[in-house]
C-alpha positions in Angstrom: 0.0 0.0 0.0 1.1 3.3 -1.0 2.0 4.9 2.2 1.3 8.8 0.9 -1.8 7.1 -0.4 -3.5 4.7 2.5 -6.2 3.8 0.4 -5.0 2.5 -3.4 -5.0 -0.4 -5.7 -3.2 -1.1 -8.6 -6.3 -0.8 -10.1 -7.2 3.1 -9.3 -3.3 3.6 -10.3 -4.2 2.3 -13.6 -6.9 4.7 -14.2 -4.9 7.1 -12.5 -4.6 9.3 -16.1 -8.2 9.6 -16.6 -8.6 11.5 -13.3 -5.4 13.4 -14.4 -6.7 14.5 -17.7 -10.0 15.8 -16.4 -8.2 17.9 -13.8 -5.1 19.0 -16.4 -8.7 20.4 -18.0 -10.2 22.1 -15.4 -12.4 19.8 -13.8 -12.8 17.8 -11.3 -12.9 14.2 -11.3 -12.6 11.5 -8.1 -12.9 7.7 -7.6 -16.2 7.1 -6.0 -19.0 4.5 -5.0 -18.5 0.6 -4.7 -14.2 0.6 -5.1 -13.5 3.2 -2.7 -15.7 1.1 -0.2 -14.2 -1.6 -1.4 -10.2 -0.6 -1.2 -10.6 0.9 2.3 -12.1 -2.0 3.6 -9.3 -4.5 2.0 -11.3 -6.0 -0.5 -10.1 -6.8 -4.0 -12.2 -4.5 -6.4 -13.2 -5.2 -10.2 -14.7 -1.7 -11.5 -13.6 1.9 -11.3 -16.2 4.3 -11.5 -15.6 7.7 -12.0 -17.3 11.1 -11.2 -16.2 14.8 -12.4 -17.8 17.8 -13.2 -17.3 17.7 -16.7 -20.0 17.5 -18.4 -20.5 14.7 -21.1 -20.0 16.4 -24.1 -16.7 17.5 -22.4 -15.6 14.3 -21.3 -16.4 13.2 -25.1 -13.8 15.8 -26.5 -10.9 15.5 -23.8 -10.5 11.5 -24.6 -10.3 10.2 -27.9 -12.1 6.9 -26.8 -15.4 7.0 -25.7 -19.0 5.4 -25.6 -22.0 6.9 -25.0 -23.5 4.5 -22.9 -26.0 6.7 -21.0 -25.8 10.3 -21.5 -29.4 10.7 -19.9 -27.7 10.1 -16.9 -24.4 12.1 -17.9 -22.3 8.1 -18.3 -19.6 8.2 -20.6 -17.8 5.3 -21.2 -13.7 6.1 -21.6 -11.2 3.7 -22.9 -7.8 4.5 -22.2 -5.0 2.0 -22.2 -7.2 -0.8 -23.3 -9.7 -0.5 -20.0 -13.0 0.5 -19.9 -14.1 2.9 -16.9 -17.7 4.8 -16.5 -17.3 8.3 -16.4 -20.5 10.1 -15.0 -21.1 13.8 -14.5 -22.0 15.2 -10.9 -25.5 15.7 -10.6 -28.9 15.7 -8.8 -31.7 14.1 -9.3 -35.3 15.5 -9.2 -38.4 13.9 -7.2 -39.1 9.9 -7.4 -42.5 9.8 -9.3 -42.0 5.7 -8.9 -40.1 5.1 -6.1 -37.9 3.6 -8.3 -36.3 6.4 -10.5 -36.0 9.9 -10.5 -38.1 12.4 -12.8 -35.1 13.8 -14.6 -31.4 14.9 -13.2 -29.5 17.9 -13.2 -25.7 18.4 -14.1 -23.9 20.2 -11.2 -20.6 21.1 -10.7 -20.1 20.1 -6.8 -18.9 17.0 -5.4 -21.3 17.1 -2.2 -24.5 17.7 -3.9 -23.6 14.2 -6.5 -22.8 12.8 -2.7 -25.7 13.3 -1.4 -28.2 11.2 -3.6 -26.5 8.6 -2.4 -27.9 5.5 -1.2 -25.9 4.2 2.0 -23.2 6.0 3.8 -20.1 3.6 2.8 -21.3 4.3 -0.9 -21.0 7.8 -0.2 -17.2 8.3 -0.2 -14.7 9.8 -3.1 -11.2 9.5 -3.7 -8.7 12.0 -5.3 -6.1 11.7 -7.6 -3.5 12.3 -4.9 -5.1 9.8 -2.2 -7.0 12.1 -0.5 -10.5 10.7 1.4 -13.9 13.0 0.6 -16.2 11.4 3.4 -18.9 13.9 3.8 -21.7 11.6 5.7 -19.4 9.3 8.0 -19.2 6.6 6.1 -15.5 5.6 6.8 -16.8 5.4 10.4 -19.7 3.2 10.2 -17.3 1.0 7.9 -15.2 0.6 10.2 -17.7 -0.5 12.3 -19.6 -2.4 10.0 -22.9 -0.4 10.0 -25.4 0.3 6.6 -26.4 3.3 7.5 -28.5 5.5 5.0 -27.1 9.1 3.9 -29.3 11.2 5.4 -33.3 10.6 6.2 -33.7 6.4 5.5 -37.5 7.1 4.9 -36.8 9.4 2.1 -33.9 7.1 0.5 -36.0 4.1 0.6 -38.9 5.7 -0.6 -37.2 7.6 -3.3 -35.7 3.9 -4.4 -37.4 0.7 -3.0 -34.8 -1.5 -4.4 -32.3 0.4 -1.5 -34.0 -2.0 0.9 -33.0 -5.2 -0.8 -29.5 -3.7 -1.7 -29.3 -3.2 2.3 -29.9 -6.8 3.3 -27.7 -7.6 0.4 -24.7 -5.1 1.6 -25.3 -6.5 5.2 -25.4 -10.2 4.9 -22.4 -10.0 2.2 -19.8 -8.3 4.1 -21.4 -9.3 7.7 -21.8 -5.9 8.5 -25.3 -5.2 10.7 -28.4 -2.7 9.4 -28.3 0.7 11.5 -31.9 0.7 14.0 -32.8 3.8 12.2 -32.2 2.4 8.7 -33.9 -1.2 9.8 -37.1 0.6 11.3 -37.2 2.6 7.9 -36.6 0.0 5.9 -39.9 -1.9 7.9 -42.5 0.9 7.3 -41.1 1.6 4.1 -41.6 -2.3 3.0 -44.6 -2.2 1.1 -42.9 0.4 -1.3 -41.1 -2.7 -2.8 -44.2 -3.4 -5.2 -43.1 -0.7 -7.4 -39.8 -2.8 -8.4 -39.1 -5.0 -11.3 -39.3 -8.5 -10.7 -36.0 -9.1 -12.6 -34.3 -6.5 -10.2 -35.2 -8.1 -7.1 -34.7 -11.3 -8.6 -31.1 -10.0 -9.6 -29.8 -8.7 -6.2 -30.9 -11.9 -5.0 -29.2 -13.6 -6.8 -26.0 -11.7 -5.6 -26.7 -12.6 -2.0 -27.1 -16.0 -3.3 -23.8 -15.9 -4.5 -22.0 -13.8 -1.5 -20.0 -14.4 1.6 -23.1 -14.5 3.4 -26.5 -16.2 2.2 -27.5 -17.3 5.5 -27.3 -14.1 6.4 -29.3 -13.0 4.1 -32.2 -15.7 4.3 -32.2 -14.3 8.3 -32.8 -10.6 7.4 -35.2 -11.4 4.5 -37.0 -14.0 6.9 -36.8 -10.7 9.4 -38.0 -8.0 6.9 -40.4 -9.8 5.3 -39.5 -7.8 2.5 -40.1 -10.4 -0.2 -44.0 -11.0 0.9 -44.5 -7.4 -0.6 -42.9 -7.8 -3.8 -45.0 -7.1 -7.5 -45.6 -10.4 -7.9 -46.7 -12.9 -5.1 -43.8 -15.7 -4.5 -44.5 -18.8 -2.6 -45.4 -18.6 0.6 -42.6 -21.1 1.9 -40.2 -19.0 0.2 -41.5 -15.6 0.9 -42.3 -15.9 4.2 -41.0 -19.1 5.3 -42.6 -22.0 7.9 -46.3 -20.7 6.1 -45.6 -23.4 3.2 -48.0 -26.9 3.1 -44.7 -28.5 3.1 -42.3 -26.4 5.8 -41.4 -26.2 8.6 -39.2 -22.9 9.4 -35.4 -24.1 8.4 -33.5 -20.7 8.1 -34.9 -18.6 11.3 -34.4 -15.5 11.3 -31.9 -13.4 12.8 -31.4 -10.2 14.9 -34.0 -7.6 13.7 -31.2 -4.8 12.6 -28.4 -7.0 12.0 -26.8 -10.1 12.9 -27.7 -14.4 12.2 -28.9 -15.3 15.6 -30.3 -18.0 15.0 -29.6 -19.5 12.3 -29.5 -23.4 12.4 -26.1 -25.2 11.8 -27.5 -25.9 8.0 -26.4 -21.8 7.1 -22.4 -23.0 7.3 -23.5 -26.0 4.6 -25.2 -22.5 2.5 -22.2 -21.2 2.4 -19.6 -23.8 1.9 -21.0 -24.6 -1.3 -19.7 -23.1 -4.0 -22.1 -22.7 -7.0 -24.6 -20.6 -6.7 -26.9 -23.2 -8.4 -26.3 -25.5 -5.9 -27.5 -22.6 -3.4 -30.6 -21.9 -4.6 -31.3 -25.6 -4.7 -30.3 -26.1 -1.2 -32.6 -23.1 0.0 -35.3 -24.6 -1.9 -34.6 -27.8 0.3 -33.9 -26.3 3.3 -37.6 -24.7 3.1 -38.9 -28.2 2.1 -41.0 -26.4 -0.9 -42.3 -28.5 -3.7 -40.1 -28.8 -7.3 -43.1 -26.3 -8.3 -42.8 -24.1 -6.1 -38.9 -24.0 -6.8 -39.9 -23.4 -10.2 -42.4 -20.9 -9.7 -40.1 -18.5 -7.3 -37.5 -18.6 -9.6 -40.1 -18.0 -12.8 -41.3 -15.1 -11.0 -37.8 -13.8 -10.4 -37.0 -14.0 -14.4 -34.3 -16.4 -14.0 -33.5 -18.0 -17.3 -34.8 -21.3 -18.0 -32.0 -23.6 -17.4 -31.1 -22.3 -14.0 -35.0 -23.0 -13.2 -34.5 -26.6 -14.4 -31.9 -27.5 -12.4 -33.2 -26.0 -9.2 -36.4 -27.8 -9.9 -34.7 -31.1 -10.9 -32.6 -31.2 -7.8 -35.5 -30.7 -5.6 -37.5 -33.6 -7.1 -34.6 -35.9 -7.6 -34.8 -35.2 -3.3 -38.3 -36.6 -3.1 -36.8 -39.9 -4.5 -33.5 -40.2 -2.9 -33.7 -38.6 0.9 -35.0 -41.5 2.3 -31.7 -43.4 0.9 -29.3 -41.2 2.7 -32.3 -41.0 6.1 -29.6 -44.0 7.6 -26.4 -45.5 7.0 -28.0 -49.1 5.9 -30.2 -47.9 3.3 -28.0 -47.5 0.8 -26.5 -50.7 1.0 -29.6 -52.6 0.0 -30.6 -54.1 -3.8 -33.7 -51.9 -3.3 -31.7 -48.9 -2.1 -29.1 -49.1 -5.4 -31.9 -50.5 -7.7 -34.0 -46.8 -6.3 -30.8 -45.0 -6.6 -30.3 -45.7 -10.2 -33.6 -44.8 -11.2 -33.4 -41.9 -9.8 -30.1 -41.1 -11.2 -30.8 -41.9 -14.6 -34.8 -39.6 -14.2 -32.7 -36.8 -13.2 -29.3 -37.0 -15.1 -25.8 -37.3 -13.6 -25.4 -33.5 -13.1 -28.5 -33.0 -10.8 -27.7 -35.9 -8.8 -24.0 -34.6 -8.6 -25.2 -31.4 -7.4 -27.8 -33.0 -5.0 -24.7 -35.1 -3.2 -22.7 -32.0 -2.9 -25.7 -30.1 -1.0 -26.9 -32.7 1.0 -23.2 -34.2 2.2 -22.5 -30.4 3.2 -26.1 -30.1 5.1 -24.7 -33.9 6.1 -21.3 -32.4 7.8 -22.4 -30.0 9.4 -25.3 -32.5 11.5 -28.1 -30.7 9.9 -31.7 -31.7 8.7 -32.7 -31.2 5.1 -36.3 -31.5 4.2 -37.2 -32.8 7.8 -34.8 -35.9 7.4 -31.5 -36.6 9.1 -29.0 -37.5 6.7 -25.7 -40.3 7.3 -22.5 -39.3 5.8 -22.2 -43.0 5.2 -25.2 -43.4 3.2 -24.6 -40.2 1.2 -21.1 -41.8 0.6 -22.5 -45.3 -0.4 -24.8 -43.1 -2.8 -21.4 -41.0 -4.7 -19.9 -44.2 -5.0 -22.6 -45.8 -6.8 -22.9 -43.1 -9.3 -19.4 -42.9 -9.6 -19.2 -46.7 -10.9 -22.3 -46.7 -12.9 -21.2 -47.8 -15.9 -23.5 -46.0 -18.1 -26.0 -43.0 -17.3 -27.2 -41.7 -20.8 -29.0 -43.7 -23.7 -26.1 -41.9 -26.0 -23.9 -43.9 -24.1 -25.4 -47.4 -24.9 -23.2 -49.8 -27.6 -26.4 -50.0 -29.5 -28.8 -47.1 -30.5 -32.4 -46.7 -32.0 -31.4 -47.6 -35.9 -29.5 -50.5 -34.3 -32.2 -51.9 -32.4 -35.2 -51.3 -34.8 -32.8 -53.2 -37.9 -32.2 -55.7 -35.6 -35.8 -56.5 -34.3 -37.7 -55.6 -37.3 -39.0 -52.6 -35.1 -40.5 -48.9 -36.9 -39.0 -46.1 -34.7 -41.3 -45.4 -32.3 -42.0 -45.1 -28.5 -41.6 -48.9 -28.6 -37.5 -48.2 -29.6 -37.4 -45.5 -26.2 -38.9 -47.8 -24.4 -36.3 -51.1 -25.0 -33.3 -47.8 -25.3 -34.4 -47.2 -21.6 -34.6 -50.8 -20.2 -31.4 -51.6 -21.2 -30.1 -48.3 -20.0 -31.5 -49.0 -16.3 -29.8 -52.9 -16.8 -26.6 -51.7 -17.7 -27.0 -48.9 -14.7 -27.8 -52.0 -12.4 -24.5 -53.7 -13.5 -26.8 -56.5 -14.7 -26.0 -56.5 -18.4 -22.3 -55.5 -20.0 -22.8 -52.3 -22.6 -21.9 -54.3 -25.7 -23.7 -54.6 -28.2 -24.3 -58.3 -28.6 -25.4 -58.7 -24.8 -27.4 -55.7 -25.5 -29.6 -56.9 -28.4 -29.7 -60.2 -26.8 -31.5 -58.6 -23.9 -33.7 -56.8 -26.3 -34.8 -59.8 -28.0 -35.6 -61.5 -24.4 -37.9 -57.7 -23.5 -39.6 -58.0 -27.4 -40.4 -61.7 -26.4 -41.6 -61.0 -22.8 -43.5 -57.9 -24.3 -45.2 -60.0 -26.3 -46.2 -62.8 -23.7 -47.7 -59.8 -21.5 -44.4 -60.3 -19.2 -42.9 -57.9 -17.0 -41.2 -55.8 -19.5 -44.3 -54.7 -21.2 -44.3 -51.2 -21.7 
């Protein structure tokens, strides 16, 4: 660290000549927002933003590379040196007519005023070219002592933006830091405000606390808030406010009103152990106990895209099937245990079932419940095992296909060819037939026969 210069990164000194050639100019330009919060408290940071009184169509003329990408709101983008860095123009912002986003803005020419709009206090901090700290509102004080605190009034913050209030639980469970009394008590009578935001946006920050240091953190302040039962849409009630589900029963309790995860059950350390956010969701869904459509109906209304749905709702049905398997440590040592495992591999796929061993061996580990059942390392080992020797898990995989089989049997493609293409699938699964092709169509032949004499293979 750059001792004239106690808070730096390599990445500021990089973009150390945009500042530079806005002040050479005549204006003023400072580091601001999310990577000065970010540098002081220790943290790598990824962008640089930017802020100067230049106004756009100055910023467009001084630099030879530029974007326009939102002159509305006074963004240029610059591209020096082969980086890319937002460049926005000081300004204020008139009345929230939505209490989402402001009527218009305004282009001023002082630091404090573009402060001042400001969402939370350790937002609300600049940095100049030579090192020096702008911290108009005390936010290198409540970073320090890991406070969100709102600049200013919290009621008029949150109602001017709704989507503050989410971004607060998300800022406060992510970096462990608590929610100031005055901001929390806003944040409650202010909660119905939250209507007014876009599904996708909610859905989005979300996902970030999802994703963050601390989701059971966050599950414990949204449980607190119950922010999410006032969103646009209605979500499930097990997910929204959870223990109200058919299925639940509370699993992630909620935690101090303005702050901390008391209370949290041991399953929040498995939440954040795991490492894809995927594999998160999926394990909330669990933890929650709510039904595969339910799963699929939060994440619908929170405009995920459709593959991250899937899985989430894969994983939690593929636990309908195999939880009783890993409830004890015999279980899964038992023809009907393996026989129930591979069909519920081969339902689900080898990727689901992956993902549902690496949630429920971390839930396992740390002697916590999932979906009301206790779970046996053992069991859950006896389960990786098995999928990790099954031979084949994928018709594509087979030694004989569709064509193969219909030329052989005298067959027209049909459901009659998925049908044989999955019972030899399950067989080889089972380790009850070799996947080559003779042994293959010899077992087909023996179904086709059986099929015929109304035998158990009959489809």
């Amino acid at each position: 660290m750059n001792a004239q210069k106690p808070y730096w990164d390599e990445e500021m000194e990089a973009a150390l000549p945009v500042l530079q050639k806005l002040e050479n100019a005549g204006f003023e330009a400072v580091f601001v927002g999310g990577c000065v919060r970010d540098v002081i408290a220790g943290r790598p940071i990824t962008d640089v933003d930017i802020a100067t009184s230049a106004t756009p169509d100055a910023v467009m003329v001084l630099f030879d590379r530029t974007v326009p990408t939102g002159l509305q709101h006074g963004t240029v983008t610059v591209i020096v040196n082969e980086r890319t860095y937002e460049v926005t123009t000081y300004r204020s912002e008139a009345e929230y007519e939505d209490h989402r986003r402001p009527a218009g803005v305004a282009f001023i020419a002082e630091l404090e005023g573009d402060l001042l709009r400001r969402d939370f206090t350790i937002n609300a901090m600049a940095l100049r070219a030579d090192g020096t700290l702008v911290d108009l509102y005390g936010g290198l004080s409540d970073l320090h002592a890991g406070i969100i605190r709102c600049v200013g009034d919290a009621d008029e913050r949150f109602s001017e933006d709704a989507l503050r209030m989410v971004r607060a639980v998300r800022f406060a469970s992510t970096f462990g830091y608590a929610i100031a009394p005055s901001a929390w008590r806003a944040l409650l009578r202010n909660r119905e405000l939250l209507q007014h935001v876009a599904m996708e946006r909610i859905g989005a920050e979300l996902d970030k606390m999802i994703g963050g240091a601390g989701p059971h953190r966050a599950a414990a302040l949204l449980a607190a808030s119950g922010l999410l039962a006032r969103a646009k849409e209605p979500l499930p009630a097990g997910f929204a406010q959870p223990g109200c589900g058919s299925r639940q029963r509370p699993a992630l309790r909620s935690g101090r009103g303005a702050g901390g995860a008391g209370g949290v059950p041991p399953l929040s350390s498995a939440l954040a152990r795991l490492q894809g956010k995927d594999d998160r969701w999926a394990a909330v869904f669990l933890a929650l106990r709510l039904s595969p459509e339910d799963a699929e109906e939060t994440l619908q209304r929170l405009r995920f895209p459709g593959r991250r749905i899937a899985s989430a709702r894969s994983a939690v049905k593929l636990h309908d099937a195999a939880a009783p398997l890993a409830a004890s440590s015999g279980a899964a040592a038992t023809p009907a245990a393996a026989a129930a495992w591979v069909d519920a591999v081969l339902a689900a796929g080898v990727e689901t079932a992956s993902a549902w061993l690496r949630i429920t061996r971390e839930f396992a580990a740390s002697g916590a419940q999932i979906g009301g059942l206790p779970l046996s390392e053992a069991a859950l080992d006896a389960l990786a095992a098995q999928l990790a020797g099954m031979p084949c898990t994928a018709i594509r995989e087979l030694a004989v296909n569709g064509n193969i089989l219909c030329s052989h049997l005298g067959l027209k493609p049909g459901p009659r060819t998925g049908a044989l293409l999955n019972g030899l699938l399950r067989s080889v699964a089972l380790r009850e037939t070799p996947n080559e092709r003779e042994a293959l169509l010899a077992l087909a032949e023996f179904m086709e026969e059986d099929r015929m004499n109304d035998g158990p293979y009959t489809s």
